[in-house]
mmJSON file of the N, C-alpha and C atoms, coordinates in Angstrom:
{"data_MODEL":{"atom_site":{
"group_PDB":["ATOM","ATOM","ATOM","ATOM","ATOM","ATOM","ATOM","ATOM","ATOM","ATOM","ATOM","ATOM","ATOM","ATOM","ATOM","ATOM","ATOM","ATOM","ATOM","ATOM","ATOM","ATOM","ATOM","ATOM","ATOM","ATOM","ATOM","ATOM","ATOM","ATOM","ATOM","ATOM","ATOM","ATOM","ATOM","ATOM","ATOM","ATOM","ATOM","ATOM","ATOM","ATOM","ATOM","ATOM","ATOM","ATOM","ATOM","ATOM","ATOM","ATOM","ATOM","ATOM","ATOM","ATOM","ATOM","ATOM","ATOM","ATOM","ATOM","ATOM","ATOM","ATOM","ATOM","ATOM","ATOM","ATOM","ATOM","ATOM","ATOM","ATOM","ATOM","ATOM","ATOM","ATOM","ATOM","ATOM","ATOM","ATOM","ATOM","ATOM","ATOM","ATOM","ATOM","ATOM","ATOM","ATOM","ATOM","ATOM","ATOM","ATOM","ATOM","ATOM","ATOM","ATOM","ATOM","ATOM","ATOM","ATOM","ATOM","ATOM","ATOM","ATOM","ATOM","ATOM","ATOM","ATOM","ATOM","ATOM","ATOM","ATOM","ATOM","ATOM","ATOM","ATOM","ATOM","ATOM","ATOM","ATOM","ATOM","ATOM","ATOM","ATOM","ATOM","ATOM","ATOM","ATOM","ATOM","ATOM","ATOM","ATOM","ATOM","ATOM","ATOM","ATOM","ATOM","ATOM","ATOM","ATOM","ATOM","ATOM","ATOM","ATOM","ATOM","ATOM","ATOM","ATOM","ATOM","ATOM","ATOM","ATOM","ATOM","ATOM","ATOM","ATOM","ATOM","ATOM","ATOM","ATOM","ATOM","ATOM","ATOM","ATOM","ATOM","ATOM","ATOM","ATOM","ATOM","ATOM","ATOM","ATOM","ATOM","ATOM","ATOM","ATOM","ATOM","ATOM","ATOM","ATOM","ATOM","ATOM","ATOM","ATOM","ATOM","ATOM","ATOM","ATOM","ATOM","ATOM","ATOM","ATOM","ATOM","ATOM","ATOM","ATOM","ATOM","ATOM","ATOM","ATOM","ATOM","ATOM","ATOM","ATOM","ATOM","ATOM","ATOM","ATOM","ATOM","ATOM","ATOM","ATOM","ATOM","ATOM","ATOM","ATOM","ATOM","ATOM","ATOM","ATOM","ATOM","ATOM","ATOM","ATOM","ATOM","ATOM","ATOM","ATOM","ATOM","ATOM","ATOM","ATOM","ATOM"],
"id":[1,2,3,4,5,6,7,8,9,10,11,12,13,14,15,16,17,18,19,20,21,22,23,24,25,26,27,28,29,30,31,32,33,34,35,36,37,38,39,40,41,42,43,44,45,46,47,48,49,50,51,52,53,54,55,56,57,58,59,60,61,62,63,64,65,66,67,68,69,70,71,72,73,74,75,76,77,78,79,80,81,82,83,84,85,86,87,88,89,90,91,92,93,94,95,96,97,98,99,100,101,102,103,104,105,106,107,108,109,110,111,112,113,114,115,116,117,118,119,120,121,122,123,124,125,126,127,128,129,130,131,132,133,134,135,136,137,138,139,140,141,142,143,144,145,146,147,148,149,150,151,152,153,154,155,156,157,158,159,160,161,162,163,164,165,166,167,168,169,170,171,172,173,174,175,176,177,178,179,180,181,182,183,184,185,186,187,188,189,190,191,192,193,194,195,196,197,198,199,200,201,202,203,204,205,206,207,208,209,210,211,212,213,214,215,216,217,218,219,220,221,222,223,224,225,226,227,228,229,230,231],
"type_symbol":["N","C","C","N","C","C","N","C","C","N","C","C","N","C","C","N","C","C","N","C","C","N","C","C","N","C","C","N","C","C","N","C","C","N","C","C","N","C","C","N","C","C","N","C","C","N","C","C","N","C","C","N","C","C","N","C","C","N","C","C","N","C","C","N","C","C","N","C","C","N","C","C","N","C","C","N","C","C","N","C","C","N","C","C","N","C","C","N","C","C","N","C","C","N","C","C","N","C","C","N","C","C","N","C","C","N","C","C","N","C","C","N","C","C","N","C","C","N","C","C","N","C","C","N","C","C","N","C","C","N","C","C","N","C","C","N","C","C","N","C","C","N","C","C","N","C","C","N","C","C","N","C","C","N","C","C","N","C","C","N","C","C","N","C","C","N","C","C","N","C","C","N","C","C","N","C","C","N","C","C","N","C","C","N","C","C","N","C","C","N","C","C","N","C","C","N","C","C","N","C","C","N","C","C","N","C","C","N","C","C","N","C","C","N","C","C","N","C","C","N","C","C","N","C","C","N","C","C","N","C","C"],
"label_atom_id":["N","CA","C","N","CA","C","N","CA","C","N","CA","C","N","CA","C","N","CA","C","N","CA","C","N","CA","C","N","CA","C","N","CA","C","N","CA","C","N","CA","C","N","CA","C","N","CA","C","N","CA","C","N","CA","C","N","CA","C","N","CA","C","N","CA","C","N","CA","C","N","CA","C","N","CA","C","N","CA","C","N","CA","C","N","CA","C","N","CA","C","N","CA","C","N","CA","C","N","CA","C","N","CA","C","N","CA","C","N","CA","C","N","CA","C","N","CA","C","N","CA","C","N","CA","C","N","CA","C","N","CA","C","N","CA","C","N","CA","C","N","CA","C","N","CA","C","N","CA","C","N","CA","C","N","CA","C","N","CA","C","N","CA","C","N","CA","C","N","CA","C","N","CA","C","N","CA","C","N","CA","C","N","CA","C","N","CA","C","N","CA","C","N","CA","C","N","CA","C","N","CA","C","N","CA","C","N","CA","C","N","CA","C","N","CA","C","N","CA","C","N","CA","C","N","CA","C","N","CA","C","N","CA","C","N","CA","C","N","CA","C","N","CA","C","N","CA","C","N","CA","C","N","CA","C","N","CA","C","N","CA","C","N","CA","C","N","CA","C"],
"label_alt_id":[null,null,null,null,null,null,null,null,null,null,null,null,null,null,null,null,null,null,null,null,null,null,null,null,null,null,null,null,null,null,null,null,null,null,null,null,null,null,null,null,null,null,null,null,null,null,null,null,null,null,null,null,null,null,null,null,null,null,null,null,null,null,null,null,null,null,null,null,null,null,null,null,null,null,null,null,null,null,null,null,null,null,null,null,null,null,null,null,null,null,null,null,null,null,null,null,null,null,null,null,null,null,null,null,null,null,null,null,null,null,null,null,null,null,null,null,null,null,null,null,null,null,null,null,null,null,null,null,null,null,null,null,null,null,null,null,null,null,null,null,null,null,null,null,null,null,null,null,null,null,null,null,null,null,null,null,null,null,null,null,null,null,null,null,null,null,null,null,null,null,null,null,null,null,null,null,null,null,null,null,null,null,null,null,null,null,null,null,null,null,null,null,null,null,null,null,null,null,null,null,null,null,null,null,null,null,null,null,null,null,null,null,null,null,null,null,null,null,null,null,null,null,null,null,null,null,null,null,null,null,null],
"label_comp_id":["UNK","UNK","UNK","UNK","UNK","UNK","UNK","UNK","UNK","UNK","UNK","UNK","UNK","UNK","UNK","UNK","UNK","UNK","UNK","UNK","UNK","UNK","UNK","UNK","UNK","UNK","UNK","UNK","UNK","UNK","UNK","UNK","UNK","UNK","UNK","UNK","UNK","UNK","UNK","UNK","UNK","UNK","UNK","UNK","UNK","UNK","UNK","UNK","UNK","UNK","UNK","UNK","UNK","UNK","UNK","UNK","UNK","UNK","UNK","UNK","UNK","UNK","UNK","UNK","UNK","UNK","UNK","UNK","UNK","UNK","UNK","UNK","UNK","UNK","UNK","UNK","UNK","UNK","UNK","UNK","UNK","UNK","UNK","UNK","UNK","UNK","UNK","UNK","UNK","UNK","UNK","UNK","UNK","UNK","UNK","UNK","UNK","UNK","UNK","UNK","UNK","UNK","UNK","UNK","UNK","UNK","UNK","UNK","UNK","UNK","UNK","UNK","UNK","UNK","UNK","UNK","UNK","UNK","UNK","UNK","UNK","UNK","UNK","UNK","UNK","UNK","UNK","UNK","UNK","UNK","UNK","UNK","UNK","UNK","UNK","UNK","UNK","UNK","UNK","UNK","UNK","UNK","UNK","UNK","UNK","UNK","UNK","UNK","UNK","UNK","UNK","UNK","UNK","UNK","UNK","UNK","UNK","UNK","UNK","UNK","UNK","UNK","UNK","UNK","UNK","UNK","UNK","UNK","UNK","UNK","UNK","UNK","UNK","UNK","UNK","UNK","UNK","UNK","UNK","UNK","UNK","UNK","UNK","UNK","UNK","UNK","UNK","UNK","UNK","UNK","UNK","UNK","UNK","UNK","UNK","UNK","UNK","UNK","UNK","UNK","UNK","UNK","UNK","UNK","UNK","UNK","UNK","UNK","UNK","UNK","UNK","UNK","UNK","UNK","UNK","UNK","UNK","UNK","UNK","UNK","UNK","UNK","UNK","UNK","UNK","UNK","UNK","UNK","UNK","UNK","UNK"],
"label_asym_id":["A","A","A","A","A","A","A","A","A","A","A","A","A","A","A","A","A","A","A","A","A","A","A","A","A","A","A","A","A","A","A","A","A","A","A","A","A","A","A","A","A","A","A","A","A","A","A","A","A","A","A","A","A","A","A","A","A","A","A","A","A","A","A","A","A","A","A","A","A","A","A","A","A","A","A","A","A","A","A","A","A","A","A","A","A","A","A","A","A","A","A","A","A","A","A","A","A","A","A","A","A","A","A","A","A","A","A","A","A","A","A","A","A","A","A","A","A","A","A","A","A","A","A","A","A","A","A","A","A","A","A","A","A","A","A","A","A","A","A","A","A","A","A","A","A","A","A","A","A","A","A","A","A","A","A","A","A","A","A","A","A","A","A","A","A","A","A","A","A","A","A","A","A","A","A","A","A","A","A","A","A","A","A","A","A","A","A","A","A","A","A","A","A","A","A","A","A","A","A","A","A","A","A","A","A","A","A","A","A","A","A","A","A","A","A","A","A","A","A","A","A","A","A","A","A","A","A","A","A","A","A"],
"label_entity_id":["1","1","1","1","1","1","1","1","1","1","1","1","1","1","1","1","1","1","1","1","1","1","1","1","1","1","1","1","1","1","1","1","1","1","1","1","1","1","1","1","1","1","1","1","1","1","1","1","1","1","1","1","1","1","1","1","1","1","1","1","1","1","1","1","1","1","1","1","1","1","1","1","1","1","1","1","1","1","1","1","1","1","1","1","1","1","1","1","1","1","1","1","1","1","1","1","1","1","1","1","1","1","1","1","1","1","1","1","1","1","1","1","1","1","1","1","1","1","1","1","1","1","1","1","1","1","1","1","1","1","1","1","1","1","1","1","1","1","1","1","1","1","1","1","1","1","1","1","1","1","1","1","1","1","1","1","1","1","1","1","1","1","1","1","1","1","1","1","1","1","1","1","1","1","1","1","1","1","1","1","1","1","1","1","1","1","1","1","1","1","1","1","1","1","1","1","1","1","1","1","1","1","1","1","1","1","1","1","1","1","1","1","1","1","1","1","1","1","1","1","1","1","1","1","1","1","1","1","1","1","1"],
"label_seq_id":[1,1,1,2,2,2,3,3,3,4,4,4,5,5,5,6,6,6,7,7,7,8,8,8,9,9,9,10,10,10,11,11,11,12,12,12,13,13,13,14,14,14,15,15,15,16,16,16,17,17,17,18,18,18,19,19,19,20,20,20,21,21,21,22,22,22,23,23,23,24,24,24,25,25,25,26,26,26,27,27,27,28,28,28,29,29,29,30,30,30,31,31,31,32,32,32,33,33,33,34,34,34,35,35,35,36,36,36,37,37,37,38,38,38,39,39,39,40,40,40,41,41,41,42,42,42,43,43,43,44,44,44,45,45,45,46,46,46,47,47,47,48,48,48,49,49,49,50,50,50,51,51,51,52,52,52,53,53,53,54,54,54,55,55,55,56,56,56,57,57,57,58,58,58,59,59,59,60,60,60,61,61,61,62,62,62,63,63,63,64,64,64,65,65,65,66,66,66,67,67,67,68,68,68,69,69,69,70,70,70,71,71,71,72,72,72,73,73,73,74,74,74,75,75,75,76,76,76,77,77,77],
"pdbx_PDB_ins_code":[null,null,null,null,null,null,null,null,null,null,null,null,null,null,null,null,null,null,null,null,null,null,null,null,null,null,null,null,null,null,null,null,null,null,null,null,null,null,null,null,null,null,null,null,null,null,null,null,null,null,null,null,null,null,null,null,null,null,null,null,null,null,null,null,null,null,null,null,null,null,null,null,null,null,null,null,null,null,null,null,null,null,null,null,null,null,null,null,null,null,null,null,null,null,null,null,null,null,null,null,null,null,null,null,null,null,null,null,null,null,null,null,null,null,null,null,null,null,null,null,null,null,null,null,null,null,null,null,null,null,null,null,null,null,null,null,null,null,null,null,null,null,null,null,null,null,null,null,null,null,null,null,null,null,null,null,null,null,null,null,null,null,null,null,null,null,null,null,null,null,null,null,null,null,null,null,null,null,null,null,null,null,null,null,null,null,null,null,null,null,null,null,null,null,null,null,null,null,null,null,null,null,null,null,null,null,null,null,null,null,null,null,null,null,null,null,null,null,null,null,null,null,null,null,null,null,null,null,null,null,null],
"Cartn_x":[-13.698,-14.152,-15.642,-16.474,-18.123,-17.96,-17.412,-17.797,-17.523,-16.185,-15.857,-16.921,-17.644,-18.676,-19.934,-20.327,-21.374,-20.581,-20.049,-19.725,-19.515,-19.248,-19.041,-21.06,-21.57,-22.587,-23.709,-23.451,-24.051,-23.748,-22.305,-21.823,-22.8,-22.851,-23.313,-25.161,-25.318,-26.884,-27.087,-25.988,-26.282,-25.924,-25.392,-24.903,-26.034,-27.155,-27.926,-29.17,-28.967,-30.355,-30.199,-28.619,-28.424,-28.393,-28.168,-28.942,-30.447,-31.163,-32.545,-32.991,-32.733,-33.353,-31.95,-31.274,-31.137,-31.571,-32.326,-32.628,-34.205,-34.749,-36.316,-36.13,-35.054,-35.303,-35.068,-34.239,-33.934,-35.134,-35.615,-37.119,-38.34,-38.006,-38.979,-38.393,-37.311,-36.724,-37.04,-37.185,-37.933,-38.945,-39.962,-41.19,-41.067,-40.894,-40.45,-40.598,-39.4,-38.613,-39.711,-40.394,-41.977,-42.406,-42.901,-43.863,-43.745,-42.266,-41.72,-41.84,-41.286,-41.527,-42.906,-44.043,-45.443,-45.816,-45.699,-45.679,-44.962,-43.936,-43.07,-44.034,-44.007,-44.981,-46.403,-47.131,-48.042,-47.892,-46.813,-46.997,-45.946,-45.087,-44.724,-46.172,-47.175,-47.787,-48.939,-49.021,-49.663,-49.22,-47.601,-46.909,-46.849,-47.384,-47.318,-48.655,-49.796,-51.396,-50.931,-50.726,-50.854,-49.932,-48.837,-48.4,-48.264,-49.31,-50.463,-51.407,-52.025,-52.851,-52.262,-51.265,-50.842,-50.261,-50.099,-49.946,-50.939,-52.472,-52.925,-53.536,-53.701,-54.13,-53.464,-51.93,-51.267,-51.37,-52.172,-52.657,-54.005,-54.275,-55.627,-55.841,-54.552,-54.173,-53.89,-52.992,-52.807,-53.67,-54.792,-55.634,-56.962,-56.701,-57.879,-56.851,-55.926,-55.0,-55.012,-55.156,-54.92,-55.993,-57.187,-58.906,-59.178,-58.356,-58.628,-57.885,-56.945,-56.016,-56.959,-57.53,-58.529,-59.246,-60.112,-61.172,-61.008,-59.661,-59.447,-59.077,-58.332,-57.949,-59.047,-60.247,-61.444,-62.35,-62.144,-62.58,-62.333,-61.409,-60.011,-60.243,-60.654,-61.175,-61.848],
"Cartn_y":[-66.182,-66.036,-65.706,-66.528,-66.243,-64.938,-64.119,-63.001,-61.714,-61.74,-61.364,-61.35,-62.25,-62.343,-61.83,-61.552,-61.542,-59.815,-59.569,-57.571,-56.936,-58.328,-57.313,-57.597,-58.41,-58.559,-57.369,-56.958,-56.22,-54.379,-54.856,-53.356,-53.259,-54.643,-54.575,-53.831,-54.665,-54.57,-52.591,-52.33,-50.78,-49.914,-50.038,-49.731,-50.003,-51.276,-51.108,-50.288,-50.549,-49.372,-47.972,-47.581,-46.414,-45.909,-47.142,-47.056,-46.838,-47.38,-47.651,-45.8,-45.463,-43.962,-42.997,-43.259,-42.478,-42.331,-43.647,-43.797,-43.213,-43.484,-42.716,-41.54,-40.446,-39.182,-38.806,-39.397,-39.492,-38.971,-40.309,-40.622,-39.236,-38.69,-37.332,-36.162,-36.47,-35.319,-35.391,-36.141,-36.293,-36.444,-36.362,-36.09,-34.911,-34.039,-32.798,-31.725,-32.171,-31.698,-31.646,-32.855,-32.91,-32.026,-32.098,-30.911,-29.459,-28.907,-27.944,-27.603,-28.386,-28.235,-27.906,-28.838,-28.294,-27.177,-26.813,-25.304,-24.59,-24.421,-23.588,-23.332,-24.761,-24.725,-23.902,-24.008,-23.299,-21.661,-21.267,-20.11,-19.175,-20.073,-19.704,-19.011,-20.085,-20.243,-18.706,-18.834,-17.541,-16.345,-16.043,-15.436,-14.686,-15.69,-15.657,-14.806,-14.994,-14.904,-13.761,-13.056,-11.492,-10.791,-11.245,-10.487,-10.141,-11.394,-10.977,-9.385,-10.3,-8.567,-7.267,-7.314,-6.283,-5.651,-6.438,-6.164,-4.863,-5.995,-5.714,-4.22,-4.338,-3.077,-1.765,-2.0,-0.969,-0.605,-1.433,-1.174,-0.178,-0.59,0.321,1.156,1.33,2.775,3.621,3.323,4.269,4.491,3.695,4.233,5.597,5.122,5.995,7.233,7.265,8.466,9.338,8.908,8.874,9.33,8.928,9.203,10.516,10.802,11.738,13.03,12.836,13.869,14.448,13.84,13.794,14.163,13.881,15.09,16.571,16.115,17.625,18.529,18.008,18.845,19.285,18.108,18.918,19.882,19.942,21.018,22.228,22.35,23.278,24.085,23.066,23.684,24.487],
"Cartn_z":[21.748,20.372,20.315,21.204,20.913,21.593,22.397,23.105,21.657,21.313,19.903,18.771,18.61,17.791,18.158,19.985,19.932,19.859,20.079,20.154,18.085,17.629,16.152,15.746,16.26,16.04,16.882,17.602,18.235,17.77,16.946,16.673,15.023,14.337,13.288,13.747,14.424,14.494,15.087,15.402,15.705,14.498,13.681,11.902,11.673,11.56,10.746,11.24,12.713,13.008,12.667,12.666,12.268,10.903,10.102,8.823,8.125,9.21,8.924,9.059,10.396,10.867,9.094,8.877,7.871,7.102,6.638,5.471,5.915,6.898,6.889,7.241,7.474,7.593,6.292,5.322,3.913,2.959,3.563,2.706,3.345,4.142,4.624,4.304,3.591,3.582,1.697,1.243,-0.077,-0.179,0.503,0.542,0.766,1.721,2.201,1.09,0.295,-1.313,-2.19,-2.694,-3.124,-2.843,-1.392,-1.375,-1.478,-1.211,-1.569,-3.397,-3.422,-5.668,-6.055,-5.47,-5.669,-5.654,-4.549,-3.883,-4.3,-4.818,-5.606,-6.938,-7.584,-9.193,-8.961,-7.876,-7.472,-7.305,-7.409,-6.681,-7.763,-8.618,-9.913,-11.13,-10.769,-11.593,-11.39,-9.978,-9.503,-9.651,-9.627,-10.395,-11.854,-12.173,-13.811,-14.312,-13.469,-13.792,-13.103,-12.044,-11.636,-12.393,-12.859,-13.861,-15.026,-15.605,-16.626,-16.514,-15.171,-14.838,-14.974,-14.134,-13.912,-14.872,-16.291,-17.547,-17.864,-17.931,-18.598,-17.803,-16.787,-15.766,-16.1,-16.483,-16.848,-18.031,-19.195,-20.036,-20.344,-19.511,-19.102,-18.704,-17.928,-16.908,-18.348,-19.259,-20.036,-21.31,-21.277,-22.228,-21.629,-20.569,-19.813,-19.437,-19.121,-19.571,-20.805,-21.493,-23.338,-23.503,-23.272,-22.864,-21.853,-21.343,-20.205,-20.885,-21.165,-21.936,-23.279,-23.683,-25.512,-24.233,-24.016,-23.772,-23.122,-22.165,-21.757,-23.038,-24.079,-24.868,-25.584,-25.845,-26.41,-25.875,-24.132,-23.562,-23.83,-23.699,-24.094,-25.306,-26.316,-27.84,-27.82],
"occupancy":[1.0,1.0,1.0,1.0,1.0,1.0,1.0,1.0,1.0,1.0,1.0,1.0,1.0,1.0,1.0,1.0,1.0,1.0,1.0,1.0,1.0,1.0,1.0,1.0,1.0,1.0,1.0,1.0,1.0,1.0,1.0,1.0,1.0,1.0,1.0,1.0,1.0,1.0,1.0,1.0,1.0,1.0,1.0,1.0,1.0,1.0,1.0,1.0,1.0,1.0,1.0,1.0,1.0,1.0,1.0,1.0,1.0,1.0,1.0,1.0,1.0,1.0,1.0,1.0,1.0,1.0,1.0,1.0,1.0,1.0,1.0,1.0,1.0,1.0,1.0,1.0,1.0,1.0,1.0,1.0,1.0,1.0,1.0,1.0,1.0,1.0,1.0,1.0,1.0,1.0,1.0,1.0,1.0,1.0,1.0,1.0,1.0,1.0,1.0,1.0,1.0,1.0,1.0,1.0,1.0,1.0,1.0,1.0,1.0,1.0,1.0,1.0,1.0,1.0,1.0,1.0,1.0,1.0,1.0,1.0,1.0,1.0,1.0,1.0,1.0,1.0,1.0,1.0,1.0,1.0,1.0,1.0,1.0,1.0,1.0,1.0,1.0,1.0,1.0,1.0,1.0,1.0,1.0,1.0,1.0,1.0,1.0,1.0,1.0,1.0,1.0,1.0,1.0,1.0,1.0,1.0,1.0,1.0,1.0,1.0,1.0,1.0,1.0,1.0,1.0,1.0,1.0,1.0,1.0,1.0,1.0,1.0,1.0,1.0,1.0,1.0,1.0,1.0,1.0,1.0,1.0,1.0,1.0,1.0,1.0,1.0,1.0,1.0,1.0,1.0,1.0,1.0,1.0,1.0,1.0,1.0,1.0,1.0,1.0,1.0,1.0,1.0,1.0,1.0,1.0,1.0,1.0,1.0,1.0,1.0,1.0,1.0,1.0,1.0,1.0,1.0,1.0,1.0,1.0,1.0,1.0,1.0,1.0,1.0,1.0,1.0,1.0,1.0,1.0,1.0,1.0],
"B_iso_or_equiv":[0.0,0.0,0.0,0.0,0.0,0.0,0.0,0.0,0.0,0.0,0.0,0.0,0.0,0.0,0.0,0.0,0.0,0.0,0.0,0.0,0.0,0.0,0.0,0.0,0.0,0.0,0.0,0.0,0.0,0.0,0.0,0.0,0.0,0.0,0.0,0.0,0.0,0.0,0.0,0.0,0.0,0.0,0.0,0.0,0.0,0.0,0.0,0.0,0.0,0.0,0.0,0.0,0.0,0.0,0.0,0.0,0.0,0.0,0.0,0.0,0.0,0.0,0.0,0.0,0.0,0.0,0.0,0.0,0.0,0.0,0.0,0.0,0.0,0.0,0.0,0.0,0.0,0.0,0.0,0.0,0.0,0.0,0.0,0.0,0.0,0.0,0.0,0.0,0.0,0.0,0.0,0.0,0.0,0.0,0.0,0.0,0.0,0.0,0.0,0.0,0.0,0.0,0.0,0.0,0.0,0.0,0.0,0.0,0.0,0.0,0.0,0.0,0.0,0.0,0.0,0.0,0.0,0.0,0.0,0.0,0.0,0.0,0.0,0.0,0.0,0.0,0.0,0.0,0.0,0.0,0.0,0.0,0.0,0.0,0.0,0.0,0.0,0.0,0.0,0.0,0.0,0.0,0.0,0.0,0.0,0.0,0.0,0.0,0.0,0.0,0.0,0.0,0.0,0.0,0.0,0.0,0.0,0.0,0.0,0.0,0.0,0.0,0.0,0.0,0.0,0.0,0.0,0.0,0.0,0.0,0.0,0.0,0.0,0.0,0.0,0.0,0.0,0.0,0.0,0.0,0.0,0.0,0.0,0.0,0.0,0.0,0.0,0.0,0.0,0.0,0.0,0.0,0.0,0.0,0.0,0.0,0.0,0.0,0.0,0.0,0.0,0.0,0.0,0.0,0.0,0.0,0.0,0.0,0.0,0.0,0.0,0.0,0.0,0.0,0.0,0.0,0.0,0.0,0.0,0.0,0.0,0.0,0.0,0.0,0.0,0.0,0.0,0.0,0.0,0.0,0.0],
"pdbx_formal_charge":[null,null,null,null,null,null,null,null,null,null,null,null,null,null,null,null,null,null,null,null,null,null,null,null,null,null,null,null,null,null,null,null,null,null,null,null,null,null,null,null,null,null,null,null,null,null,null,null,null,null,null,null,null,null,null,null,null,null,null,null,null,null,null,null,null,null,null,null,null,null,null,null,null,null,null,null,null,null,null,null,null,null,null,null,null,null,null,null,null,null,null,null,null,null,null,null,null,null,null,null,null,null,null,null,null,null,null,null,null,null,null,null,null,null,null,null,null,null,null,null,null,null,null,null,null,null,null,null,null,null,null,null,null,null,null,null,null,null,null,null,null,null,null,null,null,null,null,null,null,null,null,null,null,null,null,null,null,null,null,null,null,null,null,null,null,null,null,null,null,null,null,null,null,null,null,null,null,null,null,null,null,null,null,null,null,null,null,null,null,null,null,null,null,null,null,null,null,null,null,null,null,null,null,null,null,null,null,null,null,null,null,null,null,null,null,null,null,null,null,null,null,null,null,null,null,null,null,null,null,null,null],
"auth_seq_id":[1,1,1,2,2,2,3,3,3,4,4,4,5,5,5,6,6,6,7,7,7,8,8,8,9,9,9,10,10,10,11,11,11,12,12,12,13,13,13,14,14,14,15,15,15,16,16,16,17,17,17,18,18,18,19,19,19,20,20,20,21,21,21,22,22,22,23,23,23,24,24,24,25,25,25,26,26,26,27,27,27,28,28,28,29,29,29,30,30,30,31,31,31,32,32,32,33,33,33,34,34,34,35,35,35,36,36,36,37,37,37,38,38,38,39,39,39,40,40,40,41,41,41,42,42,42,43,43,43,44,44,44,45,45,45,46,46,46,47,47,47,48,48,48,49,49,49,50,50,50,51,51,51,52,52,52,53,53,53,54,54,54,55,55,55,56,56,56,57,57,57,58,58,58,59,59,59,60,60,60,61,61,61,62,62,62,63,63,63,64,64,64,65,65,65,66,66,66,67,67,67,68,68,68,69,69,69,70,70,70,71,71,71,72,72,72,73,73,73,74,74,74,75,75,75,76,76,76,77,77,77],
"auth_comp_id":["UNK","UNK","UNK","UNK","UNK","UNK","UNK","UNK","UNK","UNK","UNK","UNK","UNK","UNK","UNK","UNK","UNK","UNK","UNK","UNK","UNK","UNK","UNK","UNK","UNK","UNK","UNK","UNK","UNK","UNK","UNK","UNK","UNK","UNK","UNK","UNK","UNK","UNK","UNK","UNK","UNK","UNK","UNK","UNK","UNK","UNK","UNK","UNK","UNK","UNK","UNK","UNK","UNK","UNK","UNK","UNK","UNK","UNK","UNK","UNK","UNK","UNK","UNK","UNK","UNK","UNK","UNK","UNK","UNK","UNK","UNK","UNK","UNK","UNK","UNK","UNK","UNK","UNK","UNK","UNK","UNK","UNK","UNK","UNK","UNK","UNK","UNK","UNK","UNK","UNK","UNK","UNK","UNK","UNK","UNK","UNK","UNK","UNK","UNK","UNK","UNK","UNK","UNK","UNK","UNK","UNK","UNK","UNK","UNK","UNK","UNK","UNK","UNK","UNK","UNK","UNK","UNK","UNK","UNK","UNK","UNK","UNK","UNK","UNK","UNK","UNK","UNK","UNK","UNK","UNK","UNK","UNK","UNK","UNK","UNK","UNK","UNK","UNK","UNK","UNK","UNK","UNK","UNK","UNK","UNK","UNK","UNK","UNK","UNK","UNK","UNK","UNK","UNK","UNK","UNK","UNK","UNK","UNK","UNK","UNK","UNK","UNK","UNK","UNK","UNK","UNK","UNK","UNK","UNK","UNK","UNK","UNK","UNK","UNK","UNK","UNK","UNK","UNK","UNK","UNK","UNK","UNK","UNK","UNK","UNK","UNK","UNK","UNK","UNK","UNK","UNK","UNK","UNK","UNK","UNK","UNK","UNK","UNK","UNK","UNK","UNK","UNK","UNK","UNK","UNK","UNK","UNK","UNK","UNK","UNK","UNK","UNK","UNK","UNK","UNK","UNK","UNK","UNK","UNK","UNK","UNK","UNK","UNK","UNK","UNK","UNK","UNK","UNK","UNK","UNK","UNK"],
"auth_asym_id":["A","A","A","A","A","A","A","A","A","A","A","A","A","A","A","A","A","A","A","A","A","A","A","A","A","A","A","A","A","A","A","A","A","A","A","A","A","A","A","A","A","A","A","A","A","A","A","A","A","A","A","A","A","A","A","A","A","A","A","A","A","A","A","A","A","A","A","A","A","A","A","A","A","A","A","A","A","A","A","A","A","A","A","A","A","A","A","A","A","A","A","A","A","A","A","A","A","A","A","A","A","A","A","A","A","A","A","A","A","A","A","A","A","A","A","A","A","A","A","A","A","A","A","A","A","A","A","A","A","A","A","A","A","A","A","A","A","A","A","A","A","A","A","A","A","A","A","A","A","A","A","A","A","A","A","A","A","A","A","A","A","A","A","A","A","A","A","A","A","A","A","A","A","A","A","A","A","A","A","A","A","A","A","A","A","A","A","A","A","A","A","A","A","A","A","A","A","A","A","A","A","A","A","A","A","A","A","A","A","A","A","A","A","A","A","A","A","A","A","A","A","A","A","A","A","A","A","A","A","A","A"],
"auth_atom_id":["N","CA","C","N","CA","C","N","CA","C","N","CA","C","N","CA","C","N","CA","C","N","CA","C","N","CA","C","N","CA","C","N","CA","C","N","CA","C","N","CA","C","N","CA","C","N","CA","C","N","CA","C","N","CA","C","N","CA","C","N","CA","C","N","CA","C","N","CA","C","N","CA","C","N","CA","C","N","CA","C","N","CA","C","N","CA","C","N","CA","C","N","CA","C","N","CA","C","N","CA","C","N","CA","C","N","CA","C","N","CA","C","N","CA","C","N","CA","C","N","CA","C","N","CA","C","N","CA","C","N","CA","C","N","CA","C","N","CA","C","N","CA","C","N","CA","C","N","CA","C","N","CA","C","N","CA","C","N","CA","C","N","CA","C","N","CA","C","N","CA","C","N","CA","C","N","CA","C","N","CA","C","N","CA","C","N","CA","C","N","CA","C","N","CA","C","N","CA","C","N","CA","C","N","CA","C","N","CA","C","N","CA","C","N","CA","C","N","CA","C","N","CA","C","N","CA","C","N","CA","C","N","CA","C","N","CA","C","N","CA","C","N","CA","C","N","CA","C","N","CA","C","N","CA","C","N","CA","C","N","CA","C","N","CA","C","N","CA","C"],
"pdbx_PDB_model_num":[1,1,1,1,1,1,1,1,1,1,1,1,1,1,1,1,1,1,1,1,1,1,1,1,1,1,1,1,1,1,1,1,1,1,1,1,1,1,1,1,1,1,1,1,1,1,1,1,1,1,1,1,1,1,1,1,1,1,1,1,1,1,1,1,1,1,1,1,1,1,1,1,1,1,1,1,1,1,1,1,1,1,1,1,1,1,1,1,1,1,1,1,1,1,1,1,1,1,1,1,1,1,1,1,1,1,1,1,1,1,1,1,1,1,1,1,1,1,1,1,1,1,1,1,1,1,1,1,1,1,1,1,1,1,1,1,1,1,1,1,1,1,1,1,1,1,1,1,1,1,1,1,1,1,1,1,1,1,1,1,1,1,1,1,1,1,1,1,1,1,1,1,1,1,1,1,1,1,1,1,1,1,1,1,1,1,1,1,1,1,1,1,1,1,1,1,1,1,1,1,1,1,1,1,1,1,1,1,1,1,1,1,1,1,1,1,1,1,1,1,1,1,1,1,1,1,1,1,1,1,1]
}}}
């Protein structure tokens, strides 16, 4: 009987170590995730600001077009 006990006891105590390392790769693997989401929000956000620019750049492209065309045509005159 004590040999029985000391083997479910020994099987327990290996369940829980194998619990413990799950639970801390768990826990890095949510930190991990964290830091992934940051970096995502970061780079969304950077996203967002160049394609502002690039808005507005193309805005600009076609006024100086628009500008370039008007004077050639007043050459022209």
């Amino acid at each position: 009987r004590q040999q029985e006990l000391t083997q479910d006891l020994t099987a327990m105590m290996r369940v829980m170590e194998t619990v413990l390392v799950l639970n801390d790769e768990q826990g890095g693997s949510n930190r991990e995730m964290a830091k992934l989401r940051a970096r995502n929000e970061k780079l969304e956000d950077r996203a967002l600001k160049l394609d502002g620019e690039l808005t507005d750049l193309r805005g600009k492209q076609e006024n100086f077009a628009a500008q370039a065309k008007e004077l050639r045509e007043m050459h022209e005159a």
